[in-house]
N, C-alpha and C positions, 0 to 999 in steps of 0.2 A: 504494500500500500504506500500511496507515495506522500511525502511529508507533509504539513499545510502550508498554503502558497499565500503566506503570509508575508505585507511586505517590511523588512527593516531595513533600518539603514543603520552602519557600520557604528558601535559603542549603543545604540538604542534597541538593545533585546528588550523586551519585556520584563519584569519584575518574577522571580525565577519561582516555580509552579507546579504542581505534580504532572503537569505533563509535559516539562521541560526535565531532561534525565539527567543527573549528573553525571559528566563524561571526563577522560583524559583521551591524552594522545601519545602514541609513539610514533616519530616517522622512522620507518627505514628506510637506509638510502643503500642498496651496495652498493659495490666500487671494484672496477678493476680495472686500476693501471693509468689512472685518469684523477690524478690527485691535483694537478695545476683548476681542473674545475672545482673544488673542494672549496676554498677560502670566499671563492661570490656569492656561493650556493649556502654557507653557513652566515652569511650575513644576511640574506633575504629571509634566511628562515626567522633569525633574532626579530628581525623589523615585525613577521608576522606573526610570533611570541607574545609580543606586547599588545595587540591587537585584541584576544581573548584574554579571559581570567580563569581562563581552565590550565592544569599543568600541561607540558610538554617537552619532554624529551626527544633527541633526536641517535638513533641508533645506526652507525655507521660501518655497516659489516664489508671489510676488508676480504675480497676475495683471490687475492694474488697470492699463489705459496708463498713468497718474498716478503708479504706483506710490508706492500708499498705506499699503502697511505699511512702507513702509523706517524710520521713526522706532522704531518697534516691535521692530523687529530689531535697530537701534544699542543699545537698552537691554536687547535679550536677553542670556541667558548666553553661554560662549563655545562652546558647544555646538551652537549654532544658526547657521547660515549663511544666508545670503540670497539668493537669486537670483531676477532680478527677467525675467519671462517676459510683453511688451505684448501680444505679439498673445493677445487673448483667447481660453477654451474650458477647457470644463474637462481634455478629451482632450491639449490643446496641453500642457497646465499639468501634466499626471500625466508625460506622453513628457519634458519638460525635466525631469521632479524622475529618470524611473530615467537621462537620459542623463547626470544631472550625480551620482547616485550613486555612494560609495565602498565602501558596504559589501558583503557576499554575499548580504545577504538585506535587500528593497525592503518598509517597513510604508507603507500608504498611511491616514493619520487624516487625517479633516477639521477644519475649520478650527474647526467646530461641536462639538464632540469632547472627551470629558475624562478621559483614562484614570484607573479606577481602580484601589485597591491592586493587585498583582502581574500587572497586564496585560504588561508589557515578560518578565515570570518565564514566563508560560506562553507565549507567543510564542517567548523562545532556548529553553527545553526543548523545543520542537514542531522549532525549526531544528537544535537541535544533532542530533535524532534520523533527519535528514534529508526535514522536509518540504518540499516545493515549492511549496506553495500553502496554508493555511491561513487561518481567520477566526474570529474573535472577534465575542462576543455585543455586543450593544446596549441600552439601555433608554433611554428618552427622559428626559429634567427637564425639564416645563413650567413655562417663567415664570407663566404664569396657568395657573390650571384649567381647563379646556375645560367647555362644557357637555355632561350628564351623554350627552346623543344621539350625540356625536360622538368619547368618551374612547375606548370600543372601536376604532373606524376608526383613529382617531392615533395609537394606544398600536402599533395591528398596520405603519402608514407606519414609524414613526421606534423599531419595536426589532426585533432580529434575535435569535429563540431556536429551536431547530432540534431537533426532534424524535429526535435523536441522542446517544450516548455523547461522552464528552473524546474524541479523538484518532480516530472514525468517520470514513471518506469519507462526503463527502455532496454529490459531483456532480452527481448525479441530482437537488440542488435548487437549482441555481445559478440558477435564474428569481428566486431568493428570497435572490439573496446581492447583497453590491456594495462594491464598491472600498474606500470607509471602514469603516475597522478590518481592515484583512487584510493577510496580509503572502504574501510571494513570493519564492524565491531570484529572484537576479539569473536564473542561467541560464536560469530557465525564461522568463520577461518576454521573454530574447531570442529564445525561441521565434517570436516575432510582431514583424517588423518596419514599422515601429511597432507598441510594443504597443499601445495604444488608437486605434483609428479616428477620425481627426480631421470623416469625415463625421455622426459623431456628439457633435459640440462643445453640444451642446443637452440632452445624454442619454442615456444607454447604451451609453455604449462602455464601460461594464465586464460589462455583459452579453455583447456582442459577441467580447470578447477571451475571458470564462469560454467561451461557445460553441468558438471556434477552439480553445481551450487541450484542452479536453474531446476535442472531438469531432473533432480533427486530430492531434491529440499524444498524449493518454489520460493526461494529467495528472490524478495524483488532486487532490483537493482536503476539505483537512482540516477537520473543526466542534474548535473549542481556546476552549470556556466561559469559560476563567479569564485568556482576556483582554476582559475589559469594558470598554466605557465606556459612558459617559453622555454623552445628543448633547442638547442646546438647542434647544428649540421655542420657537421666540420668537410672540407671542399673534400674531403675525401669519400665522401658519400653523395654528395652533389655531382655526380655520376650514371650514365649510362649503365656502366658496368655492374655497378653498386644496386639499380634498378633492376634489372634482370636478373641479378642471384637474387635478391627481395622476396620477387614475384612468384618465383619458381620454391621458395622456399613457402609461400603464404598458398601457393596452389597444395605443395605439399602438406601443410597443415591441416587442410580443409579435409584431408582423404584421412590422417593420421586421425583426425577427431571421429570422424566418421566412422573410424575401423574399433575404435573403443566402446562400443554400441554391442559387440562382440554376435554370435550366432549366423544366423540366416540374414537377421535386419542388417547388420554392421556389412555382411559382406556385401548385400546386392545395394546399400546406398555407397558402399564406395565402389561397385562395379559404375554404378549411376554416375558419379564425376570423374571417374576416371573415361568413362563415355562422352562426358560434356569435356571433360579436357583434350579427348582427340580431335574434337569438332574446332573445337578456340584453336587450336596447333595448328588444322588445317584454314580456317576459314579469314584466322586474324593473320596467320603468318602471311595468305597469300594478299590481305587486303595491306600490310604493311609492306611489302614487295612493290604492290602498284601506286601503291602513295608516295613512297619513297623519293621520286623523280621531282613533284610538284609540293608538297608539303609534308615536311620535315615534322611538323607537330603531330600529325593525325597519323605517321608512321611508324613515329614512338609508340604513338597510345597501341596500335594494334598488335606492334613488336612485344612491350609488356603484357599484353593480352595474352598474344601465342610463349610466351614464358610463364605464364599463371597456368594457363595451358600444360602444359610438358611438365612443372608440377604434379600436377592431378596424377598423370599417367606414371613419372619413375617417384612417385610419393614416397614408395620403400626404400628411398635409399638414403630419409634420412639426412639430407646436406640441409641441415635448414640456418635461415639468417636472421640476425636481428639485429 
């Protein structure tokens, strides 16, 4: 049920009520290998600290054997805790940030990640009104400008905006949702033990767990606009290249989810997209061939097409991106 679409504005909650919850917060953030983003991302968090009167800590699970943010963390504020998680994944890294969590309710921001103004405000008013699952929009910041062919594709990878009202369920798009920038009570996370599927350390185990959460429990799951951030495309992703392993790894996912459905059903719906993925291989690849000549943009889109495509079909093998 989705929260009430009451309107505030930021420091003017209500006078606090039985059907206002008391809440805390842990964010987790893993990390690997990407400590120069650490010092922005701990000062945006403090600004959005001061914002609520609920606690919050911020838990920073280090995923490099090396453990390579630890310097990073000595100089963080004291808000920030460390814990340092070797065995690598990104599933390993999210299961150690909620087992080592204090709060009621689990924000999972990546490392890439930069909340801005009043994200932490619309997040405890979505918890205090008792959501269990909630997410916040995205928008990308490119270090470099992409070329003009490829800004569409990248702008739709690295931003999440949801055809939805503030405080809508919108489980019915969780194909289209993911771990960074969402948050979750505790209790619900313990719905799924572990909650992320460690067979998925490559890729999608927040799709996996949205599946289970959904479609075994009937957990709603809330759209909450007014927690933004801003995630870092670094020029090394602002790529062609970078698009097509993407595609082909999100075509893969859609079969891998499918195939966990297990029996008669799991197989003949991933016979089913693996059927619709030969069709995009053939259909998009040749309409990317005759586009090619006259526009560069509409050749892209059909080339990521037939790689979303080709996906589907070698799903087993497992290469997935993220």
């Amino acid at each position: 049920m989705a929260f009430a679409q009451e309107t505030f504005s930021q420091g003017n909650d209500p006078a606090p009520s039985a059907e206002l919850l008391p809440v805390s917060f842990t964010i987790v953030v893993p990390t690997f290998r990407r400590q120069a983003l650490l010092p922005p991302l701990f000062a945006a968090v403090a600004t959005e600290r001061a914002s609520i009167p609920e606690p919050v800590e911020l838990l920073l699970i280090d995923n490099s054997p090396e453990a390579s943010a630890k310097a990073a963390a000595a100089a963080a504020p004291a808000f920030v805790r460390y814990v340092h998680e070797p065995q690598t994944g990104v599933a390993r890294a999210r299961n150690r940030g909620v087992a080592e969590a204090a709060g009621t309710h689990v924000i999972f921001l990546d490392d890439d990640e930069t909340p801005a103004a009043g994200w932490l405000y619309a997040f405890a008013r979505a918890a205090r009104q008792g959501a269990k699952a909630a997410f916040g929009a995205v928008e990308p910041r490119f270090e470099t400008d992409p070329p003009a062919a490829l800004r569409g594709p990248l702008d739709r990878v690295f931003s999440r905006r949801l055809p939805a009202a503030d405080g809508a369920e919108v489980q019915h798009l969780r194909a289209y949702l993911g771990s960074g920038n969402s948050m979750f009570a505790k209790a619900t996370l313990a719905l799924v033990d572990p909650p992320f599927d460690t067979a998925f350390d490559r890729g999608g185990e927040d799709v996996w767990l949205f599946r289970r959460l959904v479609d075994d429990h009937q957990i709603p799951m809330l759209w909450c606009p007014g927690a933004l951030v801003q995630e870092i495309v670094p020029a090394s992703r602002a790529s062609l290249a970078f698009l097509r392993a993407r595609r082909f790894s999100d075509g893969q996912l859609r079969c891998l989810v499918e195939s966990g459905h297990g029996g008669l059903r799991g197989a003949a719906r991933v016979a089913l997209w693996m059927a619709v993925g030969g069709a995009q291989v053939l259909g998009h690849g040749l309409a990317a061939l005759l586009t090619r000549s006259f526009s560069p943009t509409r050749s892209t889109h059909f080339q990521l097409a037939a790689c979303g495509g080709a996906g589907k079909i070698l799903w087993w093998r497992r290469k997935l991106v993220r």
